[in-house]
C-alpha positions as CSV (number, residue, x, y, z in Angstrom):
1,X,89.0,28.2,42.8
2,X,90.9,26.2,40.1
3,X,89.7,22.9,38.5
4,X,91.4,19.6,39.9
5,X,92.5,17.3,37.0
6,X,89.8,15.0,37.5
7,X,87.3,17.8,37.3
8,X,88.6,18.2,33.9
9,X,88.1,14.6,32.8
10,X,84.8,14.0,34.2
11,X,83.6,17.7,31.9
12,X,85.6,15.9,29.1
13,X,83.6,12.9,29.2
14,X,80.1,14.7,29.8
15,X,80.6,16.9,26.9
16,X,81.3,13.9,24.7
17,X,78.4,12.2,25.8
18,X,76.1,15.1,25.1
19,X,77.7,15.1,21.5
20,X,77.0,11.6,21.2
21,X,73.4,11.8,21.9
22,X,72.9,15.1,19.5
23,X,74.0,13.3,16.8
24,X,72.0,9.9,17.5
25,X,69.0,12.2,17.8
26,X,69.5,14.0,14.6
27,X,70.2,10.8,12.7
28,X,67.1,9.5,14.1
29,X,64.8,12.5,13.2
30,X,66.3,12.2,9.6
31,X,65.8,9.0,8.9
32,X,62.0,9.2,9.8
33,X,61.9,12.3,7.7
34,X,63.4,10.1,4.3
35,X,60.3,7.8,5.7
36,X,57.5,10.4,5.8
37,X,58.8,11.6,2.4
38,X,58.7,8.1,0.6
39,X,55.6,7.6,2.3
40,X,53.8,10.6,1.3
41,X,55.2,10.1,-2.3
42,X,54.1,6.5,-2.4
43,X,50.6,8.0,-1.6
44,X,50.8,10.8,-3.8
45,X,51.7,8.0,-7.0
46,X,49.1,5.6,-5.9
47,X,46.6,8.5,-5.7
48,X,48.1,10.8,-8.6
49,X,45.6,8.6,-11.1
50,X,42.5,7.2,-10.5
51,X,41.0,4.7,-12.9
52,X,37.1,4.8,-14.1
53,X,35.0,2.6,-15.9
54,X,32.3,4.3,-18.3
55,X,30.0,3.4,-16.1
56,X,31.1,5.3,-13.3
57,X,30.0,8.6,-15.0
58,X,26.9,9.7,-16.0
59,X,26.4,13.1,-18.3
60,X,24.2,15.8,-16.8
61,X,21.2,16.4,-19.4
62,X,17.6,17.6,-19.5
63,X,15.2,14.9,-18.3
64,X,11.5,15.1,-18.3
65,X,10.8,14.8,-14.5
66,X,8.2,13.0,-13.2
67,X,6.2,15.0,-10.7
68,X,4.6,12.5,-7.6
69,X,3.3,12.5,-4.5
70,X,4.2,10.0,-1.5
71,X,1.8,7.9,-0.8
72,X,1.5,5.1,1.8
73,X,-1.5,2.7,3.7
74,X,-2.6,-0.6,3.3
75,X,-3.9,-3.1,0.8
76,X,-7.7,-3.9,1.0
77,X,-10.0,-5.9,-1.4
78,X,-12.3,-4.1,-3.5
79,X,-15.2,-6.7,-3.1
80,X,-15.7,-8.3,0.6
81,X,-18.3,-9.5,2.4
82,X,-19.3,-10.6,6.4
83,X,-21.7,-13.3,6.3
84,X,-24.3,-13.4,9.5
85,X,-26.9,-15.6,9.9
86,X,-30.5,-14.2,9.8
87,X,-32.1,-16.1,12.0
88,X,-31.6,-17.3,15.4
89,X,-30.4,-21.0,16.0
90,X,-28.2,-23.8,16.2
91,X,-25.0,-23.7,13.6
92,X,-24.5,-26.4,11.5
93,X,-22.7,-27.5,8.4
94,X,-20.1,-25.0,8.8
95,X,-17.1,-26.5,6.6
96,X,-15.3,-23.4,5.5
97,X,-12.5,-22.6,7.4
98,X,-9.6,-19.7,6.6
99,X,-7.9,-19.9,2.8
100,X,-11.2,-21.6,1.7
101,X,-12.2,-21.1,-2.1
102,X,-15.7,-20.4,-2.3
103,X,-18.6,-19.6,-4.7
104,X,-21.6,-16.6,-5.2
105,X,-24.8,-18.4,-3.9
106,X,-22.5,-21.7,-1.9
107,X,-24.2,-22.8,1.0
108,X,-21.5,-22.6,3.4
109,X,-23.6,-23.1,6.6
110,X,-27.0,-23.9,8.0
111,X,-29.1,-22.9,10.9
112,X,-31.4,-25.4,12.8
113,X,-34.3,-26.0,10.7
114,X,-36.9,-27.7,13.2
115,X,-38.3,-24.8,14.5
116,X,-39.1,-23.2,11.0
117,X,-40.5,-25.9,9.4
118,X,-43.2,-26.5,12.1
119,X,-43.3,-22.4,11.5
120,X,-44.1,-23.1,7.8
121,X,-46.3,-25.4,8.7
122,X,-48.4,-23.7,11.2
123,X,-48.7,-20.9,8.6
124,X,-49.9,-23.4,5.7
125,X,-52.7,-25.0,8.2
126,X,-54.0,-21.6,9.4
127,X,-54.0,-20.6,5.2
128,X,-56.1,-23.9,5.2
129,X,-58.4,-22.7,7.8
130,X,-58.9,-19.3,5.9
131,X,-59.9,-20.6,2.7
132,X,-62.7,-22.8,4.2
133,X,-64.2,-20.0,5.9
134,X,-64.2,-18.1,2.6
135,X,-66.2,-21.1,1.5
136,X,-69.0,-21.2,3.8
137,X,-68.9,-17.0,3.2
138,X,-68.8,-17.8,-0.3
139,X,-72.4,-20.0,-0.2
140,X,-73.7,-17.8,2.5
141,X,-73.6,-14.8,0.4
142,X,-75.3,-16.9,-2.9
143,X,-78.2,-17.9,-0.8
144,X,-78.8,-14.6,1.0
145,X,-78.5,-13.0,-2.8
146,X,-81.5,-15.8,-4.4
147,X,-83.4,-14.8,-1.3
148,X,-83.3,-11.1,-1.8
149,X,-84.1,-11.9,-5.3
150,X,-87.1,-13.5,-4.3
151,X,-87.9,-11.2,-1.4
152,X,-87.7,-13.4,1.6
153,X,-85.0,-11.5,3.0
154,X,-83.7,-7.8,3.5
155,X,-80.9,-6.6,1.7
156,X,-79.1,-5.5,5.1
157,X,-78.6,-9.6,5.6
158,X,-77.8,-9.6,2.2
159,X,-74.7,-7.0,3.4
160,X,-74.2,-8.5,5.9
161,X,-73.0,-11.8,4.1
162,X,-71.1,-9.7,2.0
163,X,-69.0,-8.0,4.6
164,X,-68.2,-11.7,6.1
165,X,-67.0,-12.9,2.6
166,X,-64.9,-10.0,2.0
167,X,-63.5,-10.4,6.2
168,X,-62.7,-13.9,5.2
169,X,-61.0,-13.2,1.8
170,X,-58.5,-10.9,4.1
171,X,-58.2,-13.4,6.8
172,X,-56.6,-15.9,4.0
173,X,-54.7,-13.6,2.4
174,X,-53.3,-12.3,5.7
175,X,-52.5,-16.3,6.2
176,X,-51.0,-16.8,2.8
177,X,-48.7,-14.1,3.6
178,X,-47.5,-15.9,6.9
179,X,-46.6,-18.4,5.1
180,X,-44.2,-16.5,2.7
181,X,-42.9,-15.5,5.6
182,X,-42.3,-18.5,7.2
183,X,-40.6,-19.9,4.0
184,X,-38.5,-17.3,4.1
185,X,-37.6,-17.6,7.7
186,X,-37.1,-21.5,6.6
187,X,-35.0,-20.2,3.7
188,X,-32.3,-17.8,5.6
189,X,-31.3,-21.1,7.9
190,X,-29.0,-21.7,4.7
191,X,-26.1,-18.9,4.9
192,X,-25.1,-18.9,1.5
193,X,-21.9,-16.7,-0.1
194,X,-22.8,-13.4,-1.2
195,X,-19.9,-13.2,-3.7
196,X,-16.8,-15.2,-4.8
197,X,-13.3,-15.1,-3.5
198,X,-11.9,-16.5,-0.4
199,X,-12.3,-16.9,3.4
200,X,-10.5,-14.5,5.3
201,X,-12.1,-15.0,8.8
202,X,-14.1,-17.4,11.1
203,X,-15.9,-16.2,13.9
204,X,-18.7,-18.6,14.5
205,X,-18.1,-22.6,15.5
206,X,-20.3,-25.4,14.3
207,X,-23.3,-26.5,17.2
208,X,-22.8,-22.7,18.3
209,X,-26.0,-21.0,18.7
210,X,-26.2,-18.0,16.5
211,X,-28.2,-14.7,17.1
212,X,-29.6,-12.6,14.6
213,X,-27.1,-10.7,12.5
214,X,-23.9,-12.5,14.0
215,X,-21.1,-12.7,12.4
216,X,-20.0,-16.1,11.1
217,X,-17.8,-15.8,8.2
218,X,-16.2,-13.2,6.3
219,X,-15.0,-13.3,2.2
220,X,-12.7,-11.3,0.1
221,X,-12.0,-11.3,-3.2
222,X,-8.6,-10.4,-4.2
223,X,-9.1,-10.4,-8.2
224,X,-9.5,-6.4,-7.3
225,X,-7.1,-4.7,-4.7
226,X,-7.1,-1.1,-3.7
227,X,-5.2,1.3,-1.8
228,X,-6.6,4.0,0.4
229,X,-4.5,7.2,0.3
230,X,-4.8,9.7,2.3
231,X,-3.6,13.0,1.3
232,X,-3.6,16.4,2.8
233,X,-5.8,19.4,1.1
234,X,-2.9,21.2,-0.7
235,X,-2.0,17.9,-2.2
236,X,-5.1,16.8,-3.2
237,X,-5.7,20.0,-5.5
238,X,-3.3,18.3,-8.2
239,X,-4.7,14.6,-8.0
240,X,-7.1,13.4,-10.7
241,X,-8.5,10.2,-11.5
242,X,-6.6,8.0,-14.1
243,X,-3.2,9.3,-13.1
244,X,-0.7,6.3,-12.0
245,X,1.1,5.7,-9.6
246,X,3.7,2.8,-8.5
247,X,3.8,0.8,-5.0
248,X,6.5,-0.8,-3.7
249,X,4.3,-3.5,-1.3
250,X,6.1,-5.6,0.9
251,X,7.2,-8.6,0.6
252,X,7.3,-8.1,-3.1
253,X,11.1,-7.1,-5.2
254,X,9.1,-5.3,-8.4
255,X,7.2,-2.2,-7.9
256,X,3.4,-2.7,-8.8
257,X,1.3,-0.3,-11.0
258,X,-1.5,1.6,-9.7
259,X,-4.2,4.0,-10.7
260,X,-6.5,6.6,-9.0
261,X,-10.0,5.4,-9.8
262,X,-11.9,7.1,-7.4
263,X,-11.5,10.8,-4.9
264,X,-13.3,11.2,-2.0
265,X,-15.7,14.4,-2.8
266,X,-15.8,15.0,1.1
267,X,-12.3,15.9,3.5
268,X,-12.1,13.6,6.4
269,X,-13.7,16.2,10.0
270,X,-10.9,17.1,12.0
271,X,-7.7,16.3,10.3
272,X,-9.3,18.0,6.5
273,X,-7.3,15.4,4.2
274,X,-8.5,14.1,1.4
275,X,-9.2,10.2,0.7
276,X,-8.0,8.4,-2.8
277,X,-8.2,5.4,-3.7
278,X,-6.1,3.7,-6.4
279,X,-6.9,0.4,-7.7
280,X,-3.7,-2.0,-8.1
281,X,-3.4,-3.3,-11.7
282,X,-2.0,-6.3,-11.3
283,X,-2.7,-7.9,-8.1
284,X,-1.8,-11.2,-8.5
285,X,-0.1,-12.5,-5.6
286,X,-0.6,-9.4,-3.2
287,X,-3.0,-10.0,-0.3
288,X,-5.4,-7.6,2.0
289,X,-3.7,-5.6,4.4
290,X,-0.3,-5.5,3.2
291,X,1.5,-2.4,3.7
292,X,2.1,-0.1,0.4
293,X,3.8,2.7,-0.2
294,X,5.1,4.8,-3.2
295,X,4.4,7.9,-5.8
296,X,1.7,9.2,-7.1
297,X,2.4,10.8,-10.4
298,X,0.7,14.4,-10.8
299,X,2.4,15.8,-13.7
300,X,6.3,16.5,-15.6
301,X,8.8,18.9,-15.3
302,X,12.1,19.3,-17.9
303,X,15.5,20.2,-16.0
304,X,18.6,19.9,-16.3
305,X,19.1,16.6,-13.7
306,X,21.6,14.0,-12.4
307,X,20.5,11.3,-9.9
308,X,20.4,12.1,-6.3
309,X,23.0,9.6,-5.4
310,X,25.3,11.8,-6.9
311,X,25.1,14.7,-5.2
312,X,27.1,14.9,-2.0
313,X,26.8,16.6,1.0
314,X,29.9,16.1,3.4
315,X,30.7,20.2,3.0
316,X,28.8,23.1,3.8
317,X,27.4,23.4,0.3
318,X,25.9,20.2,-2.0
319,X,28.0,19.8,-4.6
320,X,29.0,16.8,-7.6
321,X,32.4,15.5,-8.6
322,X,33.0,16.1,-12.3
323,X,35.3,15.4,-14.8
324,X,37.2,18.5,-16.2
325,X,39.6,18.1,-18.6
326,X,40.7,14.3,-17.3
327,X,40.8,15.9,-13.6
328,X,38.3,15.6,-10.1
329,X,36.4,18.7,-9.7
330,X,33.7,19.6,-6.8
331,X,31.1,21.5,-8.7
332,X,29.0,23.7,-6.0
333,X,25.3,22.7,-7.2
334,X,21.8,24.1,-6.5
335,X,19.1,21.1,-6.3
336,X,15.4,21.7,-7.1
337,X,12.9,19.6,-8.0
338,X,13.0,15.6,-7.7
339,X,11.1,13.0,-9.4
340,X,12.0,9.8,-11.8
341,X,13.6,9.3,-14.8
342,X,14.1,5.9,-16.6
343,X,13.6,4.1,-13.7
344,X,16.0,6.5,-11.1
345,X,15.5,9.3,-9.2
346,X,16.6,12.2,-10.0
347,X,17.1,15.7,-9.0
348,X,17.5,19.3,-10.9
349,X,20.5,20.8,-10.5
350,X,22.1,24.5,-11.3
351,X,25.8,25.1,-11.3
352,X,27.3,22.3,-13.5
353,X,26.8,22.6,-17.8
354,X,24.8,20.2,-19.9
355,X,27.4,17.0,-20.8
356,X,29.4,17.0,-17.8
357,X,30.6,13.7,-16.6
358,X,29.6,13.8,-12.8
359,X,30.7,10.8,-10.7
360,X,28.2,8.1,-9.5
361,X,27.8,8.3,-5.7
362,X,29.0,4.8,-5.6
363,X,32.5,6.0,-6.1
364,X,33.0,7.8,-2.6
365,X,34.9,11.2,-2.5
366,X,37.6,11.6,-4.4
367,X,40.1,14.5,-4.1
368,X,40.0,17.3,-6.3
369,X,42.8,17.4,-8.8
370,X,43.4,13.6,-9.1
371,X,44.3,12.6,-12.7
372,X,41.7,10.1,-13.9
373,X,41.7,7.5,-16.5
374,X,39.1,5.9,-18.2
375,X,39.4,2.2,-19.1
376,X,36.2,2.6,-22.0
377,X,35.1,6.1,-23.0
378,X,32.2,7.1,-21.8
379,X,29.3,7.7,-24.1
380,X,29.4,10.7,-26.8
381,X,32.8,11.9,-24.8
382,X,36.6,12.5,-26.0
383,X,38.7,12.5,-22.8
384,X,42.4,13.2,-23.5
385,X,44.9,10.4,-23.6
C-alpha cells in the first residue's frame, strides 16, 4: 500500500509539531533549572555566614552546682488565732470586719451582759449570807467555850459549836468562790484579741446569739509566713534545718528567700512523707494561702556545666552547637546533674572541652558547617578573622 501525497504532508507537519514541542519543553525545564541553581546559591550566600554577638555564646566551665529539691504548697501565717465566745448570749459590739488591723488584748466584741451580772450578784449576796452565819458560829462557839470554862456546860456542846463554825467558814468560802466565778463568767462576755495582726474571717453577725465555743472571728498575723513542704522519705534524708531555699509565689516577679526552721520528727500514716516547714524571710507583701513553689537547697556539686537552654534535643541524641574554629558544630553531650549557677540553671555535661563557645538556645538550630562571625569577641577568646 503506498502513501498518497497528502499522507505525506499531514506526517510532515505532525513530525514538526512534535519537534516543536521537544524543544519548548527542554527550554522550559532549563530555564527552571538556571532558577533552582541561583536560588540555591542565593541561599547558600545568605546562609554561608552567620553573624553572632558575644553574647550569644557562653564558654563551658566548672560551676559549683547548687544541689535542691522541688518544693511546692501554700502560704500560711505562722501566728493565727479563731476567736469564740465563751459564753452563751447575744452578740454585740462586733465592729471588726475582713482587712481589720487589730490589737493583743482589743475588745473586738461583747456578749449580753444582763444575765451575768445578776449572776455576780446572786453570788456576792449568798457570800453575804455566809459570812453572817460564821458570825453567829463565831459568838456561839465563845460562849459555849466561857461556859465549859466555868463548868455549866459539857464539852460535847462545846464541839458541837465548833463543828458549826468550821461548817460555816466552808459555806462562805464555797460562796466566795461563786462569785469568782461569776466574775469571770461576767468577764469572758468581752471577746478580746488574743494576738495582733489582721482579720481574716467573719463568721458571727452582731444581735446573733452565740453558743459556747463558736466561732466569731479569726486573726492572722502576717509579720511571719511559712511554707509547709511535704517531702517524700528518700528526700527528706538530705534536708536540715537552716538550709535555704527560694520560692517563686504568685503574683510576685522576684523569687523570695526561705529557710527550713523546723522538720517534722514524725512521717505523715499512709503516704510516709515527711513535713518541713520553711519560714519566708521576707514576707512583706505576700499573704496566707498563696501558692509557692521552688528549690530547696541540700548541698553543691562542681562540673563541668552549660545552661539547660542550650542543650538541644530535636535528634536522637542531646547535643550543643559550638564554635570550632569560626564554624557550627553539634557536639553529642551527656547531661547529669542540674542545679543553679549565678542565678541560671544549669546542667553538667560530658562530650564538649572546658572554653568551648556553645550557642545560647535562643539562637534556634543552626546548620553545621556555617561560617560565623562575631561582631565583639567573646570573653577570654581569639576567633580567626
Amino acid at each position: 500500500m503506498t502513501l498518497t501525497r497528502r499522507h505525506k504532508i499531514w506526517i510532515a507537519i505532525a513530525v514538526a509539531l512534535l519537534a516543536v514541542a521537544f524543544g519548548v519543553v527542554r527550554a522550559l525545564g532549563a530555564k527552571r533549572a538556571q532558577q533552582d541553581a541561583v536560588t540555591q546559591a542565593a541561599t547558600a550566600k545568605v546562609q554561608s555566614v552567620v553573624e553572632l554577638a558575644a553574647t550569644d555564646v557562653v564558654k563551658a566551665r566548672e560551676l559549683p552546682l547548687a544541689q535542691g529539691l522541688p518544693i511546692s504548697g501554700s502560704l500560711r501565717a505562722v501566728n493565727s488565732a479563731v476567736v469564740k465566745a465563751r459564753v452563751a448570749g447575744e452578740l454585740q459590739g462586733l465592729t471588726v470586719r475582713e482587712g481589720d488591723l487589730v490589737k493583743a488584748g482589743q475588745v473586738i466584741a461583747r456578749v449580753d451582759t444582763t444575765e451575768y451580772a445578776a449572776r455576780v450578784k446572786q453570788a456576792q449576796e449568798q457570800a453575804e449570807a455566809a459570812k453572817a452565819q460564821i458570825d453567829i458560829a463565831q459568838r456561839q462557839w465563845d460562849n459555849n467555850k466561857k461556859l465549859v470554862d466555868q463548868g455549866f456546860i459539857s464539852k460535847n456542846a462545846l464541839d458541837t459549836s465548833l463543828n458549826n463554825l468550821s461548817a460555816a467558814q466552808s459555806t462562805h468560802n464555797a460562796a466566795v468562790a461563786a462569785v469568782d466565778m461569776a466574775k469571770k463568767s461576767l468577764d469572758d462576755t468581752n471577746l478580746r484579741a488574743p494576738i495582733s495582726g489582721i482579720v481574716s474571717q467573719r463568721v458571727a453577725q452582731p444581735g446573733e446569739r452565740v453558743g459556747i465555743d463558736a466561732k466569731v472571728v479569726e486573726i492572722v498575723d502576717l509579720s511571719r509566713l511559712e511554707l509547709e513542704a511535704t517531702l517524700t522519705a528518700a528526700d527528706s534524708v538530705n534536708v536540715r534545718v537552716g538550709q535555704a531555699a527560694l520560692l517563686q509565689v504568685e503574683g510576685r516577679g522576684t523569687p523570695v528567700a526561705a529557710k527550713v526552721v523546723r522538720i517534722n520528727p514524725t512521717a505523715q500514716a499512709g503516704s510516709r512523707s515527711v513535713l518541713a516547714y520553711l519560714e519566708v524571710q521576707q514576707p512583706a507583701g505576700l499573704r496566707q494561702g498563696l501558692f509557692a513553689q521552688g528549690t530547696l537547697g541540700t548541698g553543691q556539686a562542681i562540673a563541668l556545666a552549660v545552661p539547660v537552654t542550650a542543650v538541644r534535643t530535636d535528634k536522637p541524641s542531646p547535643y550543643v552547637q559550638v564554635v570550632d574554629n569560626n564554624q557550627v558544630a553539634h557536639k553529642a553531650v551527656e547531661t547529669g546533674t542540674r542545679g543553679e549557677a549565678e542565678g541560671e540553671m544549669m546542667v553538667a555535661v560530658k562530650g564538649v572541652p572546658a572554653g568551648a563557645l556553645v550557642i545560647k538556645g535562643s539562637l534556634g538550630p543552626l546548620r553545621e558547617g556555617t561560617q560565623v562571625k562575631f561582631t565583639t569577641a567573646p570573653a577570654g577568646s581569639t576567633p580567626k578573622p
